[in-house]
C-alpha positions in Angstrom: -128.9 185.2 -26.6 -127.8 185.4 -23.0 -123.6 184.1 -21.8 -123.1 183.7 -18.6 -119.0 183.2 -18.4 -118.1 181.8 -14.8 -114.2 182.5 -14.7 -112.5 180.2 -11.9 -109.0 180.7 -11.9 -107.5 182.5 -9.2 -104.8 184.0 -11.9 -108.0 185.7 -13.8 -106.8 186.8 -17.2 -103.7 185.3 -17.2 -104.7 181.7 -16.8 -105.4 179.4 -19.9 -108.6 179.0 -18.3 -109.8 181.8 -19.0 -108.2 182.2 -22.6 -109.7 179.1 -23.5 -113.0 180.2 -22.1 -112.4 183.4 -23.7 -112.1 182.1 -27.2 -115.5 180.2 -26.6 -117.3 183.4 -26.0 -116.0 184.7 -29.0 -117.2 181.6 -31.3 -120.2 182.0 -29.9 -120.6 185.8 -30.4 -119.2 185.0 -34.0 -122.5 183.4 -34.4 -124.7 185.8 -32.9 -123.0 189.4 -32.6 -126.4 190.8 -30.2 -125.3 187.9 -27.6 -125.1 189.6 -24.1 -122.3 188.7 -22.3 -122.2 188.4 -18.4 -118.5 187.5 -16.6 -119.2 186.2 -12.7 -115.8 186.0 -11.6 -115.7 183.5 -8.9 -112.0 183.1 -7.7 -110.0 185.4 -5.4 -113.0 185.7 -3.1 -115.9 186.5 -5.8 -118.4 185.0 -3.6 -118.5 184.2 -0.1 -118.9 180.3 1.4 -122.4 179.4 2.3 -123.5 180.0 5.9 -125.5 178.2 8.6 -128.8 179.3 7.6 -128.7 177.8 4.1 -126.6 174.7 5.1 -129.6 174.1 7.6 -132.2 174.9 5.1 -130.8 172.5 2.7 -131.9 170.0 5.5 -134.9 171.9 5.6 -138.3 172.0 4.3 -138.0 175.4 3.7 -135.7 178.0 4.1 -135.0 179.5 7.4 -133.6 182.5 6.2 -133.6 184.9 2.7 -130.6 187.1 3.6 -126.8 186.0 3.7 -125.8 183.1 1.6 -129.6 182.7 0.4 -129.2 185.9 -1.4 -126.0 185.3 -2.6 -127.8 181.9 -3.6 -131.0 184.0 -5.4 -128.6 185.7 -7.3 -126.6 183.0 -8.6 -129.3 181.1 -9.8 -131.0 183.8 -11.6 -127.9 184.8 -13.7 -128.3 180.9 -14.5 -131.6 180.9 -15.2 -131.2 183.9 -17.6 -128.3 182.5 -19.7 -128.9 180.6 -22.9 -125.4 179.4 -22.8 -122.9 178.5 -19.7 -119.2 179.1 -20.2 -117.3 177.9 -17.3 -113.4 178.6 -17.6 -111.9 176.2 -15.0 -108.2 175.3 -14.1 -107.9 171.6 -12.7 -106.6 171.4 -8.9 -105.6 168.3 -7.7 -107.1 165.9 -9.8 -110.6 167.9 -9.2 -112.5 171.2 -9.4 -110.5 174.6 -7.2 -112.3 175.6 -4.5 -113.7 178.5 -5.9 -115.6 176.7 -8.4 -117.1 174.2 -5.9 -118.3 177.1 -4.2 -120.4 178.2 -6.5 -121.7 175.3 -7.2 -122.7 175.1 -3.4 -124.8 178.0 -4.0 -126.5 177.0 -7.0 -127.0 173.2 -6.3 -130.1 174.3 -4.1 -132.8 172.3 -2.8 -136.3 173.6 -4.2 -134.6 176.3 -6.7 -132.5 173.9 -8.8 -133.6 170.7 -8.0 -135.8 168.3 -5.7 -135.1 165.5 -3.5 -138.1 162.8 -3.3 -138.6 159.3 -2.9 -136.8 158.3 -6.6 -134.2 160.8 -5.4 -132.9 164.1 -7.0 -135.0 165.5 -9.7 -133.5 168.4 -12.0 -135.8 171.8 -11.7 -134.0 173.9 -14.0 -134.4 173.9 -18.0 -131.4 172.3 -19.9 -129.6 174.4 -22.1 -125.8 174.1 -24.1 -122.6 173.8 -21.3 -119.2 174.9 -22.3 -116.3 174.0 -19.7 -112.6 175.6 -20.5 -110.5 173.5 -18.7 -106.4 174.0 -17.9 -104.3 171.7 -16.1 -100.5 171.3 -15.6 -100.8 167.5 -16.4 -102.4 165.8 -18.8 -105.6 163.7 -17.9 -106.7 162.7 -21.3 -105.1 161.2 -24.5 -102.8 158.4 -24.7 -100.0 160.8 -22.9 -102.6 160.8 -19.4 -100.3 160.3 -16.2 -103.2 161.4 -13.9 -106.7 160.6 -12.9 -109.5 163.2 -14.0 -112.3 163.7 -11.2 -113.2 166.9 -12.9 -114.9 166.4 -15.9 -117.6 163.5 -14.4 -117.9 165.2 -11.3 -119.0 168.7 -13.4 -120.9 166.3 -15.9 -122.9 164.7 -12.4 -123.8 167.9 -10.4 -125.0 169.8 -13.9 -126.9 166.9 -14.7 -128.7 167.3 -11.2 -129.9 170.3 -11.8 -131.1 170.2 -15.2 -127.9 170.9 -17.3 -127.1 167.5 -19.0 -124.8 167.6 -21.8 -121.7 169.9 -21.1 -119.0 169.9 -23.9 -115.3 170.2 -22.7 -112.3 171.6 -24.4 -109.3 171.3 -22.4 -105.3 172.9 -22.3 -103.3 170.4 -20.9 -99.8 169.9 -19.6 -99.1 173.6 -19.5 -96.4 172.5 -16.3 -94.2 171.0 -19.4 -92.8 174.5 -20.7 -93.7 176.7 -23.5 -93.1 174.2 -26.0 -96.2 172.0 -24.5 -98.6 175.1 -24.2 -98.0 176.1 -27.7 -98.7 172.0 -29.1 -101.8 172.0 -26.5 -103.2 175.6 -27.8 -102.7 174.3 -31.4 -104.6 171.1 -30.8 -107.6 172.9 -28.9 -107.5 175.9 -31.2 -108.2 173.6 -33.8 -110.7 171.6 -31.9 -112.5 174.5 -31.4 -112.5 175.5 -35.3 -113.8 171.7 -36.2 -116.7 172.1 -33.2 -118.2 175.6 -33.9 -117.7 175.1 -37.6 -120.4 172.2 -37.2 -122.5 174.5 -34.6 -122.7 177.5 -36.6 -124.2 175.0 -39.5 -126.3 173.3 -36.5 -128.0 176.8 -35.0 -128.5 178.3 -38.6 -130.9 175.4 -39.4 -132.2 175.0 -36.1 -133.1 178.6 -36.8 -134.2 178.2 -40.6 -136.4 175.2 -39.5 
């Protein structure tokens, strides 16, 4: 088994994000020890924004150009194509997705590589396979404590869907701008959320495998 872990936060190892996203790796290495592992760091300038060769071949019926963003683009999309299982370990910026992440989403949401565009619209090219999103955020966005709108999750749950990925599963660390006290009740919560989830995957993938 192939991980790809996409790691978003511009605070790298010291964001929840990325602890969060962390502890997913591990369940899923718990379950199969030979799992390769590959971290795309994305924030603090991993990748560079698209250019004006790809933007005008997304308008395009081909591509007008194979170097710059392209290749950034061709190599992207073949670390996703390669992976069994997508981690994503994302904070939550203003309601939505950072920057960074979006960006690399404009470079793997491409026109002919990861899905088409016809007359019933935009049809997925790539093979579906399980999503995992770690998600941190300063307020909370779920729960009967929400105070804030969440245009993360269904926009993430949209684009994936368009190219192929159509059933993402999200664990989230919210309210970490409340103090300490908050982090620690939100770890617990997800910590054990996690145990409950992997405890029935582990079962899931052993007969899957038996079968």
């Amino acid at each position: 088994m192939k991980i790809l872990h996409v790691s978003c936060s511009p605070r790298g190892h010291a964001s929840e994000s990325h602890r969060l996203a962390r502890k997913i790796v591990g369940y899923l290495l718990e379950g199969d020890p030979n799992a390769e592992v590959v971290d795309r760091v994305v924030a603090g300038g991993g990748i560079p924004p698209v250019d004006e060769d790809y933007a005008t071949s997304q308008q395009a019926a081909e591509d007008v150009s194979r170097e710059g963003s392209a290749r950034v683009s061709d190599e992207l999309i073949g670390e996703l194509e390669s992976a069994d299982v997508l981690v994503i370990g994302t904070p939550m910026h203003n309601y939505t997705v950072p920057s960074a992440l979006k960006l690399w989403i404009d470079h793997i949401a491409r026109v002919r590589r990861t899905f088409n565009v016809g007359p019933e619209g935009k049809t997925a090219l790539l093979r579906d396979r399980q999503v995992f999103v770690a998600v941190a955020s300063g307020g909370r966005f779920s729960g009967e404590r929400a105070r804030q709108p969440d245009f993360l999750t269904p926009y993430l749950t949209a684009i994936l869907g368009m190219i192929g990925l159509h059933d993402p599963t999200f664990f989230s660390i919210q309210g970490t701008a409340f103090g300490p006290e908050a982090v620690a009740e939100a770890r617990g919560r997800t910590d054990r959320a996690l145990q409950e989830y992997f405890s029935r995957y582990t079962v899931a993938t052993r007969q899957h495998a038996d079968g």
